[in-house]
N, C-alpha and C positions, 0 to 999 in steps of 0.2 A: 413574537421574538422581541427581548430587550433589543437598545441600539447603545449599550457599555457597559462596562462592569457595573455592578452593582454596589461601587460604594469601595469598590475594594481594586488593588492592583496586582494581586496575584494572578496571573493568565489561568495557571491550573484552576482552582478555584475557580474563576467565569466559567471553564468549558465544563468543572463538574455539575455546574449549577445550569447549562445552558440547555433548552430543548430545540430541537433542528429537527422537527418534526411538522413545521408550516411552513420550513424554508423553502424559498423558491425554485423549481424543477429543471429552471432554464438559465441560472446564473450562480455566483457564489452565494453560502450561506453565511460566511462572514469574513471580515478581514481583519487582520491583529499580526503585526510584526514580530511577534515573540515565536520564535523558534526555538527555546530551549527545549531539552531534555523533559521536564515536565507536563510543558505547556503541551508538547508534541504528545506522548505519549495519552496526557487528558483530551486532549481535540481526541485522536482516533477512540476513546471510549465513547465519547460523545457520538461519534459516527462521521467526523468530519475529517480532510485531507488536505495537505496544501500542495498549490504548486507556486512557488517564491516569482517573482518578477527576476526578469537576467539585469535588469538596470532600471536606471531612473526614468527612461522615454517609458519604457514597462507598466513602472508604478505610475505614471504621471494618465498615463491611458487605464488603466485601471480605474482613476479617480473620477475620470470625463466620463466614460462608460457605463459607472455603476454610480454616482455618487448622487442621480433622483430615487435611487431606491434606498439607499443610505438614509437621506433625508424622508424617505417616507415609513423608516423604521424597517423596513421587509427584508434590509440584510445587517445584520448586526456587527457593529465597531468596537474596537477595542484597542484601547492606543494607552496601554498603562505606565509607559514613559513619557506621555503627553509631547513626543516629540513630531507627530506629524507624519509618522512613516507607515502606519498600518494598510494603507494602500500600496506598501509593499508587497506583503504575501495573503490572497486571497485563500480562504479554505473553502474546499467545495462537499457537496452530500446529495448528490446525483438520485435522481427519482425517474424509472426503478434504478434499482443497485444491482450493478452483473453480478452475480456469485455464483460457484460452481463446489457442489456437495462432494467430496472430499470422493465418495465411493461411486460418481458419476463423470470425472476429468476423462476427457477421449485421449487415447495417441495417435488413432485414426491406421487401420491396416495395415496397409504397408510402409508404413514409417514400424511399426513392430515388427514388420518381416527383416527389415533394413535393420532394425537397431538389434535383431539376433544373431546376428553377423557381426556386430563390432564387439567384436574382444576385447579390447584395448580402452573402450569405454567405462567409464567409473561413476557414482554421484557419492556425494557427501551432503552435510548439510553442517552450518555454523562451523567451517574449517578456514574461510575466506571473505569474510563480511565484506568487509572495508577493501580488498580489491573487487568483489561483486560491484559494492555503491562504485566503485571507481567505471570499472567498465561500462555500465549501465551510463554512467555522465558525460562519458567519451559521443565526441559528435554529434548530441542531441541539440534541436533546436525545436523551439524554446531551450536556453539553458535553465530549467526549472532545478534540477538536483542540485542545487550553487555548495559551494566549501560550508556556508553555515551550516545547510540542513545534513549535509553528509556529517560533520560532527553531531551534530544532535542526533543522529540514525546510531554514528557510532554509539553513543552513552547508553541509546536506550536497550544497544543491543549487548552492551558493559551489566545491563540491569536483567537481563536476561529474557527481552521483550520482545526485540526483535531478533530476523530469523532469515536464513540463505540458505539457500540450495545451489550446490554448484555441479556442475558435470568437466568431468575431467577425460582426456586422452592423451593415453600414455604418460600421467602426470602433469601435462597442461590444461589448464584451466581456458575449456573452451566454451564452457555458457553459467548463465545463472539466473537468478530471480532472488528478489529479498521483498519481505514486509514486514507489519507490524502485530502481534499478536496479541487480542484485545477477546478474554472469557473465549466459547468454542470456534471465533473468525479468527484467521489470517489473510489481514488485507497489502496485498499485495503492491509494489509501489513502485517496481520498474524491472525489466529480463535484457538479458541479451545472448546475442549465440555469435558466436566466430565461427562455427561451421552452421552447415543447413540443419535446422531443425533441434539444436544444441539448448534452445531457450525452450521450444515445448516438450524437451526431454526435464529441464530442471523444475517448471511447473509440473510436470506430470510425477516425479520423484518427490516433489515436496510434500503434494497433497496424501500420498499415500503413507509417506513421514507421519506427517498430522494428522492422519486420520487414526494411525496407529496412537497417538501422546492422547486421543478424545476428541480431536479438533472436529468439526463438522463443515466449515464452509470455508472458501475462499474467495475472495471477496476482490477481484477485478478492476473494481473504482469508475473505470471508462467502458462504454461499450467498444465493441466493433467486433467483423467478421471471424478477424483471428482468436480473438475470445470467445465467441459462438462456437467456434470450431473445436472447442477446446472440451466443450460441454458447458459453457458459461448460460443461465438464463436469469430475467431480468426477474428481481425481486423487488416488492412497492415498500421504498423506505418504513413505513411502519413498521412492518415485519421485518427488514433489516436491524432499524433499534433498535427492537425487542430482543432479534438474538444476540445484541452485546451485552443487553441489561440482563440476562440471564442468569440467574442464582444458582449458584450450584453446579455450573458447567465450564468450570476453567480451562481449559485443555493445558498440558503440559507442553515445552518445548520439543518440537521432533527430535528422534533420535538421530545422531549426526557420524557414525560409523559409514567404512567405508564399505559400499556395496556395487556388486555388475550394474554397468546400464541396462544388459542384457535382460534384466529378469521382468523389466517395464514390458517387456513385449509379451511376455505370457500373462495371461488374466488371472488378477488374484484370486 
């Protein structure tokens, strides 16, 4: 791995040219303050994710943390304002990479028996973005989703890249999920539910969305339990990059009409 641009200050540009395929398993693979529209949308082709620091104590531990592997070249910098902030927002590329095959998401029994019963349940998708990023920012700590990145989510979602699934009852919006859509992955970047089980209703809704537009994976970022649960299994980065570098396999954006929740619970 480089440790900075090459010569050049465009972020997009670095992350199109950048390989994250020796980066490190157990820390970031780089860190670069640039959170636009761009730069954002080129990092996740590249295969990478940020989570922003909520403050300066943040960034400042950031620097202490990681900054002998900086120095030893093994996480790559990029500071194309030369202003000293790119221990701001760390990007990570996690080895393996949970993903969950579009035609393999569980909703787990009786959570289907449960949700044929709710009449009153709805999903959509791409009707509510930017109240989704909203909710999803509500009460999280780390505050990782900060005001910047939610504008850069919005743009890229203005561009028709990124993507939400919301679940609705009785016309309120009580869950969702949003991510980024990068060739046949949707990588995923944050859910939430105001009722029980609201969030793996709007994962469970999305992937069948995308699976329908061509899409094939869904792409997790973190491990854990609840993503197991989900159908999520670990795939070994290589093979993850390979399915963004994919030629020929763009998936379109899922269809975003309004549909039963109801209809998750019967097998397609």
């Amino acid at each position: 791995m480089s440790t900075g641009a090459p010569g050049a200050t465009d972020t997009a540009a670095w992350w199109a040219a950048v390989d994250l395929s020796a980066a490190a398993a157990d820390g970031p693979a780089a860190f670069c303050a640039d959170l636009g529209p761009a730069g954002l949308l080129a990092a996740y082709r590249a295969g990478a994710f940020p989570m922003p620091a909520a403050d300066d104590y943040a960034m400042f531990m950031n620097e202490a943390r990681w900054e002998d592997r900086v120095a030893a070249g093994s996480i790559a910098i990029v500071d194309p304002g030369g202003d000293g902030e790119a221990f701001r927002v760390p990007w990570w590329s996690p080895d393996p990479r949970p993903v969950i095959e579009v035609g393999a998401v569980r909703l787990g029994s009786r959570l289907a028996r449960r949700l044929r019963g709710r009449d009153g349940w709805t999903t959509t998708a791409d009707r509510a973005f930017d109240e989704v990023t909203g909710r999803c920012a509500e009460g999280r700590r780390p505050t990782w989703l900060t005001q910047e990145l939610r504008g850069s989510l919005s743009a890229v979602h203005a561009m028709g890249r990124a993507h939400s699934a919301e679940v609705w009852e009785d016309g309120a919006l009580v869950g969702g999920v949003f991510g980024i859509r990068v060739g046949p992955v949707l990588s995923l970047d944050s859910m939430f539910g105001l009722r029980p089980d609201a969030a793996r209703i709007a994962v469970v809704d999305l992937a069948r969305r995308f699976a329908e537009a061509g899409g094939l994976l869904l792409d997790a970022q973190w491990d854990s339990p609840h993503i197991r649960s989900l159908g999520a299994v670990g795939m070994p980065r290589a093979r993850y990059l390979g399915f963004l570098g994919s030629s020929g396999e763009d998936a379109g954006p899922p269809p975003g009409d309004e549909r039963p929740a109801a209809r998750l619970g019967i097998d397609p």
